[in-house]
ZADO-1210 file (C-alpha; in nm, 4 decimals, padded with zeros to 6 digits):
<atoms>
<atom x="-01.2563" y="01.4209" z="-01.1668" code="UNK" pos="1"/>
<atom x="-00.9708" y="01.2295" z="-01.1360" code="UNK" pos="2"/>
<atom x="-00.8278" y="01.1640" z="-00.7634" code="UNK" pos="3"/>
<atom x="-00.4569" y="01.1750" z="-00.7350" code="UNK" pos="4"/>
<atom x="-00.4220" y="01.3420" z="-00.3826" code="UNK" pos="5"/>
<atom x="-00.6176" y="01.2573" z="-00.0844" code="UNK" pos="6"/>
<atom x="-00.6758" y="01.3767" z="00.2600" code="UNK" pos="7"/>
<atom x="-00.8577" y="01.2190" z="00.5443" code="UNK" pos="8"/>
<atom x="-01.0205" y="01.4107" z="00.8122" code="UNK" pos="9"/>
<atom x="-01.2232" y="01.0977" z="00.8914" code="UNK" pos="10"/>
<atom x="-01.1189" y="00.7525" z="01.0733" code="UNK" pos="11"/>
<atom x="-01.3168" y="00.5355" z="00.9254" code="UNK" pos="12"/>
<atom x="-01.2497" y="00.6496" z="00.5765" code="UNK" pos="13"/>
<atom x="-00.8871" y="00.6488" z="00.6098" code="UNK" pos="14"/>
<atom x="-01.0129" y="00.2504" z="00.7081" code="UNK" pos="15"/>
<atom x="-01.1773" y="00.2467" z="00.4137" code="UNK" pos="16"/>
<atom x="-00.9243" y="00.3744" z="00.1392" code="UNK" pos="17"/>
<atom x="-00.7195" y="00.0806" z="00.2490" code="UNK" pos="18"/>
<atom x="-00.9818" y="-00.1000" z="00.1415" code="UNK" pos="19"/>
<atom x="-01.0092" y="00.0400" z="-00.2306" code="UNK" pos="20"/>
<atom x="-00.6366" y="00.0057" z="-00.2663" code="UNK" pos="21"/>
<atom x="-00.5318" y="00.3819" z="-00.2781" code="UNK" pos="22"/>
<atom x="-00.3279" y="00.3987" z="00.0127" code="UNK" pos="23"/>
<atom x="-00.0369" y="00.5598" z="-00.1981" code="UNK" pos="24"/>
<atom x="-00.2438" y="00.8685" z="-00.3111" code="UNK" pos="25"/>
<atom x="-00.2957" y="00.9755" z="00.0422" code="UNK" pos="26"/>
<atom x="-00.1347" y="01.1823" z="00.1993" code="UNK" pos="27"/>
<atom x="-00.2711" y="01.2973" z="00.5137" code="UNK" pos="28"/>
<atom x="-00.4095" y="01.1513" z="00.7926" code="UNK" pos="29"/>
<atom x="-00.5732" y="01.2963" z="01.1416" code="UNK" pos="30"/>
<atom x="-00.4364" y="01.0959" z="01.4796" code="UNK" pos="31"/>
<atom x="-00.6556" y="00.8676" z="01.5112" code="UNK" pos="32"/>
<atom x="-00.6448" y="00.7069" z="01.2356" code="UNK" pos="33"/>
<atom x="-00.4437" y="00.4252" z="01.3350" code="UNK" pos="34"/>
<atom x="-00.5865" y="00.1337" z="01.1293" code="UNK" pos="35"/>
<atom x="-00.4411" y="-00.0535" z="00.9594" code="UNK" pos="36"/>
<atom x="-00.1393" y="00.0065" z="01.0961" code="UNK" pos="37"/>
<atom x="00.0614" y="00.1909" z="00.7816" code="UNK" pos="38"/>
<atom x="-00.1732" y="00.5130" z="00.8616" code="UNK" pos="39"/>
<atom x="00.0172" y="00.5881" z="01.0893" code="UNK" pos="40"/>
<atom x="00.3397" y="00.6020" z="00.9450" code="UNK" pos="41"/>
<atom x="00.1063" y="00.9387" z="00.6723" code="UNK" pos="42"/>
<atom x="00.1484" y="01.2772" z="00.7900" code="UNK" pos="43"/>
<atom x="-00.0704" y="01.3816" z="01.0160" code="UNK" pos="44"/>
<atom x="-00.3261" y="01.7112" z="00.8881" code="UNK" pos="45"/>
<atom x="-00.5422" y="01.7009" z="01.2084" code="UNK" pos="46"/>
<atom x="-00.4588" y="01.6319" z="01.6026" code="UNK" pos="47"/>
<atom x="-00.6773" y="01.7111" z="01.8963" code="UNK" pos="48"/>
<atom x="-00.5952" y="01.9490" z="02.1566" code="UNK" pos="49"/>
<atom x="-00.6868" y="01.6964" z="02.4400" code="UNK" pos="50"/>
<atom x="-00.4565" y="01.4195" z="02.5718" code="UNK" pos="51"/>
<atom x="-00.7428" y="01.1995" z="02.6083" code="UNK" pos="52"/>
<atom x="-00.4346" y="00.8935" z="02.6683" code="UNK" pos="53"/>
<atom x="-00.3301" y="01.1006" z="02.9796" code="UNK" pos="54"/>
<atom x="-00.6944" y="01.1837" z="03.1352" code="UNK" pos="55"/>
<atom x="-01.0181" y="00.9634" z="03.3182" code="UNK" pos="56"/>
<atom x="-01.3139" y="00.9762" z="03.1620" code="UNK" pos="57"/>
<atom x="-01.4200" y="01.2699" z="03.3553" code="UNK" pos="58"/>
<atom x="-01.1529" y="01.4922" z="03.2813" code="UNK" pos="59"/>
<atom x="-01.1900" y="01.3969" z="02.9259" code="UNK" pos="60"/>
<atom x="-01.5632" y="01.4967" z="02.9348" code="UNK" pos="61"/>
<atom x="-01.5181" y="01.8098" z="03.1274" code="UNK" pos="62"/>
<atom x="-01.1795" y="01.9526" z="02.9076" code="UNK" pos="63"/>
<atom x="-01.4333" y="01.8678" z="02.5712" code="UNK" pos="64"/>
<atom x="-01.7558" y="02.0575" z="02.7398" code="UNK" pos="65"/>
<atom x="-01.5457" y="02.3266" z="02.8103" code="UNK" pos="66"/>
<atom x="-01.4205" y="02.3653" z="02.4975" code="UNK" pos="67"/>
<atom x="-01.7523" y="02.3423" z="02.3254" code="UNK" pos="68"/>
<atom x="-01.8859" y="02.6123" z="02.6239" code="UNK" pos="69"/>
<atom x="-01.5656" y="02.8784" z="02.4876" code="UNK" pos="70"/>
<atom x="-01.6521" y="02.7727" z="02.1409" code="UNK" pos="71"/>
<atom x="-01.3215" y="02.6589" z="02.0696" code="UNK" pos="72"/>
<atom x="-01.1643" y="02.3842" z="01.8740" code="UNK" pos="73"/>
<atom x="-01.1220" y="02.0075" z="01.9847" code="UNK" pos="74"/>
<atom x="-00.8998" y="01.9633" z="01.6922" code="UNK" pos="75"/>
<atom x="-00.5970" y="02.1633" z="01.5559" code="UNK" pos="76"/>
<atom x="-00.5222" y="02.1836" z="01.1467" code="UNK" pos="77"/>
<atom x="-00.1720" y="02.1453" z="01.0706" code="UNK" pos="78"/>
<atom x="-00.1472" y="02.3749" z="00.7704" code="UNK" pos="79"/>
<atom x="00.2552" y="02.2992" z="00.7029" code="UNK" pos="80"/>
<atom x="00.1177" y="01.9086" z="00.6500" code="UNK" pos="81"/>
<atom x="-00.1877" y="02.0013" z="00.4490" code="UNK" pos="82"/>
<atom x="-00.0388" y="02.2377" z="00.1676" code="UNK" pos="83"/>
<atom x="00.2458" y="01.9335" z="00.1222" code="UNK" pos="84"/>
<atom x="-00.0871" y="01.6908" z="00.0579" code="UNK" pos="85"/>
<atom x="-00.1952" y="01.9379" z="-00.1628" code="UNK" pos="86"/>
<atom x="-00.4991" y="01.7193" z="-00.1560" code="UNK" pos="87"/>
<atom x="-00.7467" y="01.6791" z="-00.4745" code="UNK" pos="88"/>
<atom x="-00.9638" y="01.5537" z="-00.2437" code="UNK" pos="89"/>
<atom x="-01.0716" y="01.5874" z="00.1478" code="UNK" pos="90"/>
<atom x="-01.3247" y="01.3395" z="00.3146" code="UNK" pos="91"/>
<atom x="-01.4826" y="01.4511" z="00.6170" code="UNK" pos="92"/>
<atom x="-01.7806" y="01.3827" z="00.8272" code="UNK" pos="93"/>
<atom x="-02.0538" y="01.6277" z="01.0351" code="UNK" pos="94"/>
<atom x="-02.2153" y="01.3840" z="01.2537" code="UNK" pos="95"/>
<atom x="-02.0014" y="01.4371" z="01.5549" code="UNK" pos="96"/>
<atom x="-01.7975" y="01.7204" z="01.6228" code="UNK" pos="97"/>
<atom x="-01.6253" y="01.5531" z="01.9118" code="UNK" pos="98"/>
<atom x="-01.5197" y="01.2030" z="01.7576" code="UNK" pos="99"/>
<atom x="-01.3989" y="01.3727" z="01.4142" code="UNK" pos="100"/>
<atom x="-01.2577" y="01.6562" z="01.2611" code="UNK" pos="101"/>
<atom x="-01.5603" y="01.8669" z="01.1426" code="UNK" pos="102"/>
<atom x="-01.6560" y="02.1538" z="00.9429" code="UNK" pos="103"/>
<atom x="-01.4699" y="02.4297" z="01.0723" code="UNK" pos="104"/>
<atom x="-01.1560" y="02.2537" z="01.0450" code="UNK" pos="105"/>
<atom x="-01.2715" y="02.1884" z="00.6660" code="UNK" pos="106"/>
<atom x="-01.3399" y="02.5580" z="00.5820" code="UNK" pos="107"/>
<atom x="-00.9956" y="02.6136" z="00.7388" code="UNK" pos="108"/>
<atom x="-00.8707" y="02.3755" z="00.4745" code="UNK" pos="109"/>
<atom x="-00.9998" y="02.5284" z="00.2276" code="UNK" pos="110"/>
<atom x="-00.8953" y="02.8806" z="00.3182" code="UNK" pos="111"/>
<atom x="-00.5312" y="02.7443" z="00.3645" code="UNK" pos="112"/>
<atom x="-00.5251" y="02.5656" z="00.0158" code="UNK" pos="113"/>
<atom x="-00.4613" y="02.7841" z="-00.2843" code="UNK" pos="114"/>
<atom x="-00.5755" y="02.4721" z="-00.5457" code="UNK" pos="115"/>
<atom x="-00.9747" y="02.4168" z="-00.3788" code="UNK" pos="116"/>
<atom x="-00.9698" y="02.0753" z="-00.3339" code="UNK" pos="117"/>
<atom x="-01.3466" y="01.8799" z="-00.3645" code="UNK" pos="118"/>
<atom x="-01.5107" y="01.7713" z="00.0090" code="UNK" pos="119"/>
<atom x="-01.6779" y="01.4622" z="00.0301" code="UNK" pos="120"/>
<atom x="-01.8719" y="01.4444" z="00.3632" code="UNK" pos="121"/>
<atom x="-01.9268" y="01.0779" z="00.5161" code="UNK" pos="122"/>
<atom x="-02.2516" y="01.1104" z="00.7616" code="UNK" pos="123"/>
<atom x="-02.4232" y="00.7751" z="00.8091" code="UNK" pos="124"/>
<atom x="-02.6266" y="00.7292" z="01.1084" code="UNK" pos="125"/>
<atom x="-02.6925" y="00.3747" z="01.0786" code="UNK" pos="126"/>
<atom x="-02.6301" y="00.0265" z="00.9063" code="UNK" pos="127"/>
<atom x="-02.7532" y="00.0865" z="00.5944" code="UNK" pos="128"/>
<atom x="-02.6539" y="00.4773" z="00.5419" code="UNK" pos="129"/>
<atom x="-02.2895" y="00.2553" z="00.6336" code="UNK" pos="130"/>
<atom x="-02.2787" y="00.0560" z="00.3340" code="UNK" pos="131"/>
<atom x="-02.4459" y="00.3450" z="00.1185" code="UNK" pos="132"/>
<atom x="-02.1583" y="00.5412" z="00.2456" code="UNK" pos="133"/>
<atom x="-01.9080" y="00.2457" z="00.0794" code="UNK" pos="134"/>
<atom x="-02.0910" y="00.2653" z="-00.2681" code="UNK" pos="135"/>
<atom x="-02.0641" y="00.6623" z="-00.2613" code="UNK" pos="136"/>
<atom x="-01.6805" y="00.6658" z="-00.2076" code="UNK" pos="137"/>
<atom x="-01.6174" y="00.4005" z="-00.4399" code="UNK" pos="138"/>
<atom x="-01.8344" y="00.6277" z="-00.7158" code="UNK" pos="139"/>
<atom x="-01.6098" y="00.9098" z="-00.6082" code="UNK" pos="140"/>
<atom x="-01.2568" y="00.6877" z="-00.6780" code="UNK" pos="141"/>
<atom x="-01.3433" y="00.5351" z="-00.9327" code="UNK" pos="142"/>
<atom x="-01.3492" y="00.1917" z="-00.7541" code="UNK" pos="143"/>
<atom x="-01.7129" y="00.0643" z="-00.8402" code="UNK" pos="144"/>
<atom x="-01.6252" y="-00.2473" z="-00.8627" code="UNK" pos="145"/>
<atom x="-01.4498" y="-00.3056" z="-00.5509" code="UNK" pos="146"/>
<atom x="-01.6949" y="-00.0786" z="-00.3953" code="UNK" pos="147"/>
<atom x="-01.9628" y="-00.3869" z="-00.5155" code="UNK" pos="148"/>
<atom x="-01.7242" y="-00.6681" z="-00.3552" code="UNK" pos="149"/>
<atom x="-01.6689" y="-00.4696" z="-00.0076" code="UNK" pos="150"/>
<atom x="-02.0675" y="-00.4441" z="00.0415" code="UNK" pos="151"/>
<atom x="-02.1893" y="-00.7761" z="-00.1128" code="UNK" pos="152"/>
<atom x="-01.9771" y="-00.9180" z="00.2077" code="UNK" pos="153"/>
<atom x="-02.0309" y="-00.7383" z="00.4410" code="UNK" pos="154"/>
<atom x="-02.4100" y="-00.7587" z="00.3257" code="UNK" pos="155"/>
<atom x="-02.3553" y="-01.1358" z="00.3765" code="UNK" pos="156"/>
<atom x="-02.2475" y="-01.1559" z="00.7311" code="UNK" pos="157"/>
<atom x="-02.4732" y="-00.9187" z="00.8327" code="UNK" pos="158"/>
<atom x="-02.7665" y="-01.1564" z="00.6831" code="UNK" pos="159"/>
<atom x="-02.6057" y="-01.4987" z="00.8252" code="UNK" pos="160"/>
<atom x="-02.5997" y="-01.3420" z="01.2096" code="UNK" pos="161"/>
<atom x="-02.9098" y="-01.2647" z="01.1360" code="UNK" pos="162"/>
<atom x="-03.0842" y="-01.5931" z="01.0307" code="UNK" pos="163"/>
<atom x="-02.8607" y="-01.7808" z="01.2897" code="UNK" pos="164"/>
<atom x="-03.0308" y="-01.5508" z="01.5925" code="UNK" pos="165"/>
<atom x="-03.2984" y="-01.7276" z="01.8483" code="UNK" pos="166"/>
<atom x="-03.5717" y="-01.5963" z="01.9590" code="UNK" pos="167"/>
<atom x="-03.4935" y="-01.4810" z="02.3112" code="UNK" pos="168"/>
<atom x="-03.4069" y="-01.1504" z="02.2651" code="UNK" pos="169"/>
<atom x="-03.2635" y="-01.0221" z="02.6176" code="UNK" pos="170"/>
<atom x="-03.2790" y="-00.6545" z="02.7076" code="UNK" pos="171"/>
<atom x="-02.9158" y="-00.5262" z="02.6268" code="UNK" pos="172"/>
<atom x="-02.7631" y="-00.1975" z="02.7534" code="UNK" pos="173"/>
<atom x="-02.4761" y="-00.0327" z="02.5413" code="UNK" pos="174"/>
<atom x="-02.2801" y="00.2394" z="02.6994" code="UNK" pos="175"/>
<atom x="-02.0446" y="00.4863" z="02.5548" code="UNK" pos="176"/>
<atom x="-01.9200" y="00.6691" z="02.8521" code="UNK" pos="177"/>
<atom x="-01.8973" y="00.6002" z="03.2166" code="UNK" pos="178"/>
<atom x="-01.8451" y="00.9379" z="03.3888" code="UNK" pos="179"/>
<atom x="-02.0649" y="01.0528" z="03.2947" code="UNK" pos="180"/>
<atom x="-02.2948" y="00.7795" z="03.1620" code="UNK" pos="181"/>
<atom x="-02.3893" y="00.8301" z="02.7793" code="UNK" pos="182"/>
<atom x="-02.6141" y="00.5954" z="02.5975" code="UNK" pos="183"/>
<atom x="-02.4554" y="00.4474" z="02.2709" code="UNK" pos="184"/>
<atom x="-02.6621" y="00.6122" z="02.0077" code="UNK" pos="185"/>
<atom x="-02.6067" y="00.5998" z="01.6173" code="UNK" pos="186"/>
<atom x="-02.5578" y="00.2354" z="01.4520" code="UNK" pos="187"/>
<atom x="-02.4852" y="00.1294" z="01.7971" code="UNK" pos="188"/>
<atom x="-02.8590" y="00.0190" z="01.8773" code="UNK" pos="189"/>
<atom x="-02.9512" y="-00.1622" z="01.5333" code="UNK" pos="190"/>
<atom x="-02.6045" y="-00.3700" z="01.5780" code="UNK" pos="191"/>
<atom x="-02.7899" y="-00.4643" z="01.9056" code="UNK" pos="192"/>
<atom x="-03.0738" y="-00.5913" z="01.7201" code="UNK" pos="193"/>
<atom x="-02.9243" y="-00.7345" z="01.4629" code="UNK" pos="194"/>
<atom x="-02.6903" y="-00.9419" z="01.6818" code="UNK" pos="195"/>
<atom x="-02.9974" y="-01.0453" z="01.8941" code="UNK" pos="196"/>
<atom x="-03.0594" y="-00.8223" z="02.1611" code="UNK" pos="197"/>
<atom x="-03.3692" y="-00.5848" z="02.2470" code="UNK" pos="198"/>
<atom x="-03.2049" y="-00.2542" z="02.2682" code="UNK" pos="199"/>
<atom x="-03.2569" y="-00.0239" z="02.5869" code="UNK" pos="200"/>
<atom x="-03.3138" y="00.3557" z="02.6240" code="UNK" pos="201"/>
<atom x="-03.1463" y="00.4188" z="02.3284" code="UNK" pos="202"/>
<atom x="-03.2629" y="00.4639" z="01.9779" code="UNK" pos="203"/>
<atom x="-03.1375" y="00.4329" z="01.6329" code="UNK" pos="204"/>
<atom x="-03.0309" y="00.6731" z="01.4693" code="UNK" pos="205"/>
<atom x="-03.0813" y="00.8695" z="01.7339" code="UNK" pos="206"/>
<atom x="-02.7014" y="01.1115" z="01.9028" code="UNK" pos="207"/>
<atom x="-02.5911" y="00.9647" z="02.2278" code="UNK" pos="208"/>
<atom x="-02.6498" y="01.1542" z="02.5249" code="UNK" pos="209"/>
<atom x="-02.6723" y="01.1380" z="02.8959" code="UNK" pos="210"/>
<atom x="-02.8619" y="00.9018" z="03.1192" code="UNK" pos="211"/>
<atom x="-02.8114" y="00.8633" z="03.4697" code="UNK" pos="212"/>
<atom x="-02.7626" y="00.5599" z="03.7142" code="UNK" pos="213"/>
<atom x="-03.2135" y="00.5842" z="03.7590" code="UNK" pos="214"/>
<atom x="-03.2377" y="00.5245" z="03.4443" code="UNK" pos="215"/>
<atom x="-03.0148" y="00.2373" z="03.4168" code="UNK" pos="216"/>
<atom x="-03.2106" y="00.1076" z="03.7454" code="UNK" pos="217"/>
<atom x="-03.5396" y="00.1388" z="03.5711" code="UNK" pos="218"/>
<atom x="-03.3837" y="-00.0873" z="03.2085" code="UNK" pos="219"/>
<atom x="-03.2331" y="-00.3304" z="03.4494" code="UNK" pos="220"/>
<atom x="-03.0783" y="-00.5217" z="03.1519" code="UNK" pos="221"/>
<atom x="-02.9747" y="-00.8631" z="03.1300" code="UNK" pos="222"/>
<atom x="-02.6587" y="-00.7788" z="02.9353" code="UNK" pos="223"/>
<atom x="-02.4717" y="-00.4320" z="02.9593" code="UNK" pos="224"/>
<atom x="-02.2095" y="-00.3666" z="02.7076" code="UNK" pos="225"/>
<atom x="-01.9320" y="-00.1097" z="02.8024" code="UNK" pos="226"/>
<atom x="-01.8086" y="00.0357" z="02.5051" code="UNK" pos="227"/>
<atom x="-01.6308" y="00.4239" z="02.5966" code="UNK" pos="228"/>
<atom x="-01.5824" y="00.6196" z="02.2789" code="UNK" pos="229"/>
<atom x="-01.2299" y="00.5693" z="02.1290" code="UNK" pos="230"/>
<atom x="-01.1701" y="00.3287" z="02.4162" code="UNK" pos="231"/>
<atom x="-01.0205" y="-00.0666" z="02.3694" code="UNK" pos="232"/>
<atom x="-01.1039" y="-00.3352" z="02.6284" code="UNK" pos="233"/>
<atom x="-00.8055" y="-00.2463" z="02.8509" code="UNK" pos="234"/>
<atom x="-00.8852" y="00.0621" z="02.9076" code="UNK" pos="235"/>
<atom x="-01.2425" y="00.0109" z="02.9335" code="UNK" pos="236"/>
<atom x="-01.1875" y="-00.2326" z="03.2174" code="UNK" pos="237"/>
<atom x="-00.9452" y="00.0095" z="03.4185" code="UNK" pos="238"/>
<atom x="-01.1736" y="00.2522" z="03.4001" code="UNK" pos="239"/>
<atom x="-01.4685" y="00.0498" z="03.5017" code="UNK" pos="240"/>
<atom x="-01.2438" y="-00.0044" z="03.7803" code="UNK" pos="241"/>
<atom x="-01.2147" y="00.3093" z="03.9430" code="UNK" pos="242"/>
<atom x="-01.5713" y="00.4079" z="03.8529" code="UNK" pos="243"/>
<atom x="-01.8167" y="00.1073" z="03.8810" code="UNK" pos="244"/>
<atom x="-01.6712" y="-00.1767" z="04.0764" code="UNK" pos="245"/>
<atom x="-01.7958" y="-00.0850" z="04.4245" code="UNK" pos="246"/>
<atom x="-02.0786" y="00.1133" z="04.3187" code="UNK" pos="247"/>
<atom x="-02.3724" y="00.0154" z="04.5355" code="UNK" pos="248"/>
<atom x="-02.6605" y="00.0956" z="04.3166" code="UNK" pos="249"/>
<atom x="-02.4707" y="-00.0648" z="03.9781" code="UNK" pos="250"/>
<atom x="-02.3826" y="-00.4041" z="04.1496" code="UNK" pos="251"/>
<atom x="-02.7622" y="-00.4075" z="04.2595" code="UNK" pos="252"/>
<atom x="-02.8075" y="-00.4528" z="03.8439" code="UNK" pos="253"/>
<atom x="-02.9318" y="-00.7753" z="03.7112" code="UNK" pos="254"/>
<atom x="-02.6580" y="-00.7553" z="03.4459" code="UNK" pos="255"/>
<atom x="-02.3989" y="-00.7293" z="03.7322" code="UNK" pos="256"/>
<atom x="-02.5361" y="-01.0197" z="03.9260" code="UNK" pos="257"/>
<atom x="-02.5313" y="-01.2446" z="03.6447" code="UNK" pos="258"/>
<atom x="-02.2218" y="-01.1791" z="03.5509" code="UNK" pos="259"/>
<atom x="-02.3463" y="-01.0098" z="03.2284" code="UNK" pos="260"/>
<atom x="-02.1256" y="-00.6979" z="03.1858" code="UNK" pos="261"/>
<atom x="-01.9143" y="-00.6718" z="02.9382" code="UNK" pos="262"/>
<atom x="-01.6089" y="-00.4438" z="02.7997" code="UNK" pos="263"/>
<atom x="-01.5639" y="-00.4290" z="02.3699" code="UNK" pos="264"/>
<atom x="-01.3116" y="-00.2517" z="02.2240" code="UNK" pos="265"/>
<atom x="-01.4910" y="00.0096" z="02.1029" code="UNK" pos="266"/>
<atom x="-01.2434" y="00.2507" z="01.9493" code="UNK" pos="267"/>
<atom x="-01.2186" y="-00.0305" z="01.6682" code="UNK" pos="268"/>
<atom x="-01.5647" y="-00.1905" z="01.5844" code="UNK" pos="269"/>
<atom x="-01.8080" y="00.0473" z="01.7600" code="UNK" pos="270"/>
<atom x="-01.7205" y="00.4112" z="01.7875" code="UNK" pos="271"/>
<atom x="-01.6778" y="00.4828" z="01.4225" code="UNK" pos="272"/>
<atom x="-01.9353" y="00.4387" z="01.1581" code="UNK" pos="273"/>
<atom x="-01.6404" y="00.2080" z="00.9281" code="UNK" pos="274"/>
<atom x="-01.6750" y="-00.0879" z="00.7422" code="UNK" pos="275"/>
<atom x="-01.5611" y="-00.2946" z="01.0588" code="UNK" pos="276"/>
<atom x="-01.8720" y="-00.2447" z="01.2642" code="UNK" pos="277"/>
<atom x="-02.0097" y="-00.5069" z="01.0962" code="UNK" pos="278"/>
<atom x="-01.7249" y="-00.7289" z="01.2952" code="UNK" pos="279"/>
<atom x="-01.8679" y="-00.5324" z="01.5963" code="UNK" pos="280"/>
<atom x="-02.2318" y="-00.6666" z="01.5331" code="UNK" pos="281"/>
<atom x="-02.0567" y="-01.0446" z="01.5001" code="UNK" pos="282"/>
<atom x="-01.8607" y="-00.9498" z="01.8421" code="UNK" pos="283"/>
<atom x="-02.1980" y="-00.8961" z="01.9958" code="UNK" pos="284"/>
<atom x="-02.3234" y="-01.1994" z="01.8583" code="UNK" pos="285"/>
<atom x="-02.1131" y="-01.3584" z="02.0242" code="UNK" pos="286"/>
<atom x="-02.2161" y="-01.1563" z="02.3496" code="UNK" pos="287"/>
<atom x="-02.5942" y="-01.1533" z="02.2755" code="UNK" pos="288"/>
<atom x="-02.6387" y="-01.5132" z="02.2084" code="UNK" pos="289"/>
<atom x="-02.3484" y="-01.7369" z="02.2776" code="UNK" pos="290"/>
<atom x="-02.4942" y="-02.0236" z="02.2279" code="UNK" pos="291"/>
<atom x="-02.5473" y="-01.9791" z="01.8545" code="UNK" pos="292"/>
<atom x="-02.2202" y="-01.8310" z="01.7641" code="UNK" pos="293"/>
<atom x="-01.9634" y="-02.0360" z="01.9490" code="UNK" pos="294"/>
<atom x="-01.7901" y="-02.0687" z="01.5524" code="UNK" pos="295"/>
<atom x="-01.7335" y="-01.7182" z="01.5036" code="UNK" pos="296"/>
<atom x="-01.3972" y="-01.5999" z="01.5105" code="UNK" pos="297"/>
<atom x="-01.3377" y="-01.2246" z="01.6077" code="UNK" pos="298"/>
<atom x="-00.9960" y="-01.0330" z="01.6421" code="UNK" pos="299"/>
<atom x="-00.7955" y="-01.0675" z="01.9609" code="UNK" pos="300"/>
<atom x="-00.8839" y="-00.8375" z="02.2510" code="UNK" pos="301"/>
<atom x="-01.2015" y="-00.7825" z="02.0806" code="UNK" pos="302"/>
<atom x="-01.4264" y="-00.8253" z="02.4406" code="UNK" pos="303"/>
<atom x="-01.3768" y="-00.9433" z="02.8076" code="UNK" pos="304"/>
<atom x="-01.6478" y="-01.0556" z="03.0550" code="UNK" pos="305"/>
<atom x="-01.5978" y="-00.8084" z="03.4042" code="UNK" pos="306"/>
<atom x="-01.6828" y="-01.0553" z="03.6394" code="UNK" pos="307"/>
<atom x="-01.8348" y="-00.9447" z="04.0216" code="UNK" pos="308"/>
<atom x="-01.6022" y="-00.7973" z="04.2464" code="UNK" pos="309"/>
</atoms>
């Protein structure tokens, strides 16, 4: 089949087409895709119904639960925007139906289009199903070759933090929303490893979910990572803020003691199962085991310390 129209319910896809080099064949793009920068400028197919810029972390969490609980949408489908992409081709994902458009907004597609475009579902769940997930859209546009290029490197830099990790291994705790806690589930624990940390509570490959402050008092990690879903390091910091800062039992944490708590920008290396997560494993390198990876260069507001109070 030959792709002339695309459509991106997906993030890290729309990341990803970049990539390949067919930026010009698509035309339509959800709201958060907003890397690299021209995505923004495509019409937009998908929005969410929650002003997630406007609310705390609670709020967020208790407008998306109560969605789920009426069994309505997160995200709307603008139709007017979709039957002027007139896609060929949508790419979607099911493994979260909060972070991403997801399958009901895909059979609304395809009840909207008259021309039945084909659906190509992105769902890895770690590392490897990551760069699988590269190869398969590459075999879909045509763009085997480049496909080869984008993995062999990214392949390579995940090899070369490998080999340059010690042996000390400190207990690391990753997590992806502060009010509630959630654990940081997915590729999020393997990055951990790979980078040099013993992952805590969490498993890969396994959905976040919730844990509460026991549980974090029972890890007692050396390191805790603060990385909110679809939040940067600013945010993540203000937020922390208002939340954790003059929490009693959280400032009795080793992590918190040492000075070991840390804020990544999540919304670009960690929350989304792209091609730039492998940045986010060299960002927690850099976290993980400082000492060996003092020569690694990683974007601009990519992680801040959160010192004591």
């Amino acid at each position: 089949m030959s792709v002339k129209r695309i459509v991106s319910f997906l993030p890290s896809a729309t990341e990803l087409l970049y990539e390949f080099g067919v930026q010009d064949d698509l035309y339509g793009v959800t709201h958060e895709c907003k890397y690299p920068q021209d995505a923004m400028s495509k019409p937009q197919v998908i929005s969410s119904v929650i002003s997630s810029d406007e609310l705390s972390s609670k709020e967020i969490n208790a407008a998306t639960c109560q969605l789920l609980k009426d069994g309505k949408d997160i995200f709307v489908l603008h139709e007017d925007n979709l039957k002027d992409a007139n896609p060929d081709l949508i790419i979607t994902q099911e493994t979260c139906e909060v972070c991403a458009a997801y399958t009901s907004q895909v059979d609304k597609a395809k009840d909207v289009l008259q021309k039945k475009p084909t659906v190509h579902s992105m769902n890895p769940h770690n590392m490897k199903e990551i760069i699988i997930s590269v190869t398969e859209l590459g075999k879909k546009l045509g763009k085997e070759s480049r496909a080869k290029e984008i993995t062999e490197s990214l392949e390579k830099r995940i090899s070369i933090v490998k080999e340059r990790c010690n042996d000390k291994h400190p207990k690391v705790l990753a997590i992806e929303w502060l009010e509630p806690f959630f654990t940081a589930g997915h590729w999020v624990p393997e990055m951990i490893q790979i980078a040099g940390g013993t992952n805590v509570i969490s498993k890969s490959g396994e959905h976040s979910r919730r844990l509460d402050m026991g549980e974090i008092i029972k890890a007692n990690p050396d390191i805790v990572i603060l990385m909110p879903c679809g939040f940067d390091t600013r945010r993540t910091v203000t937020e922390y803020d208002k939340i954790l800062k003059n929490n009693e039992s959280w400032n009795l944490l080793k992590a918190v003691k040492n000075d070991q708590v840390f804020a990544v920008d999540a919304n670009s290396f960690f929350s989304k199962p792209s091609i730039r997560t492998v940045e986010g494993i060299e960002i927690l390198a850099k976290i993980i085991q400082p000492e060996e990876f003092t020569y690694l260069e990683i974007s601009d507001k990519s992680l801040t310390k959160i010192d004591k109070k």
